[in-house]
N, C-alpha and C positions, 0 to 999 in steps of 0.2 A: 540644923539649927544654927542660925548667928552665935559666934562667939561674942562679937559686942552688936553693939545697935544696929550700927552702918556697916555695910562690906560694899569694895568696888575699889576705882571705879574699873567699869569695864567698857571696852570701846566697842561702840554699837552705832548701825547705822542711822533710825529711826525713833519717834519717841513710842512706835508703835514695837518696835522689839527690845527697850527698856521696860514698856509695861507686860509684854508677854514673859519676860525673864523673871519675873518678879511673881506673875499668877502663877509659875509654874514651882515657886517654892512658899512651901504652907509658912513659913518665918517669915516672909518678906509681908509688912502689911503697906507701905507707901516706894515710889519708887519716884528718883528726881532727874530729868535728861538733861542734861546742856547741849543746846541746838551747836553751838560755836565751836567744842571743842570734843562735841558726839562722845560724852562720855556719860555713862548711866550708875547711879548709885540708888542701891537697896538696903531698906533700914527697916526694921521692926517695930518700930516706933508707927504709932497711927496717928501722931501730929508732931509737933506743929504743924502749920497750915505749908508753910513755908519752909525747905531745907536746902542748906547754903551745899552748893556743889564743890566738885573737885577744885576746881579753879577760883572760887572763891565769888563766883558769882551766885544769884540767889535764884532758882528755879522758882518762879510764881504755879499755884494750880498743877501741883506734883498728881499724877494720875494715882488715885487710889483704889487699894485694892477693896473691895467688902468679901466678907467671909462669910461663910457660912447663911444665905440666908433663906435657910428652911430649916424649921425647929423640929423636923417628924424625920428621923433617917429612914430613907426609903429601902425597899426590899432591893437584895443584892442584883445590881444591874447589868446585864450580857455586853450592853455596849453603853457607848456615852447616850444613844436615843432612847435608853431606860432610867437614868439619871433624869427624874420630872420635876423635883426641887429645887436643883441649883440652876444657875441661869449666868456664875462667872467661868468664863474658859480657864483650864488649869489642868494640872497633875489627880486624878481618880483612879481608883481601885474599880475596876470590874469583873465581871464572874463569870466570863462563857462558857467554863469546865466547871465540873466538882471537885477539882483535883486540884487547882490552886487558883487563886487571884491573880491578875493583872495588872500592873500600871500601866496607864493610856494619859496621852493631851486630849483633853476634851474639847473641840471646837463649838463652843456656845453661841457664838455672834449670830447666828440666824438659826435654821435647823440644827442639830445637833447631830455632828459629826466624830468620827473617833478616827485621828489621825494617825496615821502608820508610817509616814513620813516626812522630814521636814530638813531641807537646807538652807540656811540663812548667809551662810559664809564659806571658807574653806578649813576653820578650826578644825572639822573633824575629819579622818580620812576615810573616806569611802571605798576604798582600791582593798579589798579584805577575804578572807577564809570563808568557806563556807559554811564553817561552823559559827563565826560571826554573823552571818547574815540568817545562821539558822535561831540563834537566841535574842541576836537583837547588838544594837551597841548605839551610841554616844550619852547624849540628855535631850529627855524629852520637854524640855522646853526651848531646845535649842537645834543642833543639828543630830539628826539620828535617823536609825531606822528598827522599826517596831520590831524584828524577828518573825522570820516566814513561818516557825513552830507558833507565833502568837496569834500571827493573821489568819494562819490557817482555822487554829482554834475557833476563833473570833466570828470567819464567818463561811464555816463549814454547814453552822445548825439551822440557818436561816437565805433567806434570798437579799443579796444585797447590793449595792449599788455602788461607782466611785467615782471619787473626782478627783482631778488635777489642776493645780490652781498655780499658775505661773507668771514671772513677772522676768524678761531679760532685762539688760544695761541700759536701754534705750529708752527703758519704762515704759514698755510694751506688756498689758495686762491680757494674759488670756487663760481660757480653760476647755478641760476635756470632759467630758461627762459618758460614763457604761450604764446602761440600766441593771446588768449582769455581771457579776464580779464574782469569782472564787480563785481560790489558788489547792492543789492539791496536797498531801501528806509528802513528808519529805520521800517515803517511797516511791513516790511517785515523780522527785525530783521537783516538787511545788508546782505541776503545771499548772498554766493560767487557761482560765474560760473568761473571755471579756468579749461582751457583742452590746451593741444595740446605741449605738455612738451618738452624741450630744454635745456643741460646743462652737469653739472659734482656734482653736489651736490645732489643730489636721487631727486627721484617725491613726491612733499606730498601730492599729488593727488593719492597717494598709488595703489595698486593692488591687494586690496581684500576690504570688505568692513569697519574692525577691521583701515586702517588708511584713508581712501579716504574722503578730504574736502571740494570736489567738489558740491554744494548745500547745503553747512551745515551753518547755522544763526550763528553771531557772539554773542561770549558769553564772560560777564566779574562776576565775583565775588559777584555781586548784579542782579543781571538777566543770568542766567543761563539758555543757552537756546540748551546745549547738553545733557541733561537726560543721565548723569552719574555722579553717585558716585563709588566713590575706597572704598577700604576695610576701610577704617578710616573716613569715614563719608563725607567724601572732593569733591568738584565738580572738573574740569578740569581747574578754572579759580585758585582755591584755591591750587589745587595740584601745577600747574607748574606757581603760582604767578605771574598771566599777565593776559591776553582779547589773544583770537585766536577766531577762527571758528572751534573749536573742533569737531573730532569725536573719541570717547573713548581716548584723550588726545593726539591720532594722530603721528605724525611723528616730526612736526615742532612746536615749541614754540618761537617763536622772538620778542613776546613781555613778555617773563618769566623773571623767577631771571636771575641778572646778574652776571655771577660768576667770579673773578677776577684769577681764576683757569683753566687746561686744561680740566683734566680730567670729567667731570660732561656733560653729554653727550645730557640731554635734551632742551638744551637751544639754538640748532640750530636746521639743518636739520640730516638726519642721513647720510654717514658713519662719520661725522664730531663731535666733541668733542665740549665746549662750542665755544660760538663765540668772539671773542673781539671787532669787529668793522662790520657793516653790514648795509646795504640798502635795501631798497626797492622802484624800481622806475614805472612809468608807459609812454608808448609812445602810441600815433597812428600811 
């Protein structure tokens, strides 16, 4: 909850990731961007029409939030595709277990999607334990990643689908699409099962064995669980600074260094240069 009206500002790239900052906190009901000096303020306040920015300038047609608009709370939902009442993307509670609830970003803008992860900058670091990557870490409206104990939850019970939605420097839009998506129990070191490829951003299920990550356990920097080292002593978590499901460092790194640069090629999918901003979601 806001302690007063207004908090901010915060410097952001977009007016589209000032208004995602803001659904993703139930306090926040209007959110105002200054294109000039890209900085984003969140207020509680559901008018005026009009709120005078950091700078002193006046943001016309502040993106508002609406809340809540289904009066019937629906029965507890496995994913955001069970959420049939709400229709704004945002911060939700869902129920894939009996054993506890979830928070998820719920991507609403077209199908309904339940995001498991999301880079928009290099605020958060990525380069982490496996225990971090096993519960989860940053904010879910901002940079994070869901927790492979969540995802596994999530979409163990069901058949489900993913996508990757990427955007590099150059503002180059593309994506990946699986028809087939699971990841295994940490016993299993999370192996991933991903077939059935869809998109405009290459397969990182590759097509020879040198990148294919299709069965391969997730590995981070302290559990190393792709038996490769590079010429320099380095595993695959260490080389490209992140947790993937490596094989021989593979095709795809999206949870690597964040480079605030185009050129630097490892850091997305391939023919694609780094990334600036990217998702990863999952549907039934």
């Amino acid at each position: 909850m806001f302690k007063d009206a207004t908090v901010g500002p915060f410097q952001l790239k977009s007016t589209v990731e000032c208004a995602t900052m803001c659904t993703g906190d139930n306090s926040c009901c209007t959110a105002s961007y200054d294109k000039i000096t890209r900085q984003c303020l969140l207020t509680s306040l559901c008018n005026p029409e009009t709120m005078i920015s950091y700078s002193g300038n006046y943001i016309l047609n502040p993106y508002k939030v609406a809340k809540d608009l289904c009066t019937v709370e629906p029965a507890k939902p496995h994913d955001c595709g069970d959420i049939v009442c709400k229709y704004i993307s945002g911060i939700y509670h869902i129920y894939p277990s009996t054993t506890y609830p979830i928070m998820v970003y719920c991507d609403m803008t077209g199908p309904k999607w339940t995001v498991i992860q999301r880079r928009v900058n290099n605020k958060v670091n990525f380069y982490r334990r496996w225990e971090d990557y096993k519960f989860g870490f940053g904010h879910l409206a901002w940079n994070f990643w869901l927790g492979n104990d969540n995802i596994h939850t999530i979409v163990n019970s069901r058949s489900y689908m993913i996508r990757f939605d990427l955007e590099d420097w150059a503002g180059n839009v593309r994506y990946a699409e699986y028809e087939t998506f699971r990841i295994g129990d940490e016993s299993s070191n999370y192996t991933l099962t991903l077939e059935d490829y869809d998109g405009n951003a290459g397969d990182i299920t590759g097509d020879s064995g040198t990148a294919e990550i299709d069965g391969q356990p997730f590995s981070t920097y302290d559990r190393d669980n792709a038996n490769y080292i590079n010429l320099f002593g380095q595993s695959c978590a260490d080389q490209n600074g992140g947790a993937w499901w490596y094989n021989k460092c593979g095709l795809a790194n999206l949870n690597g260094f964040y480079y605030n640069y185009y050129n630097y090629p490892t850091s997305g999918f391939t023919p694609m240069q780094s990334i600036g901003t990217l998702s990863i979601v999952v549907s039934h």
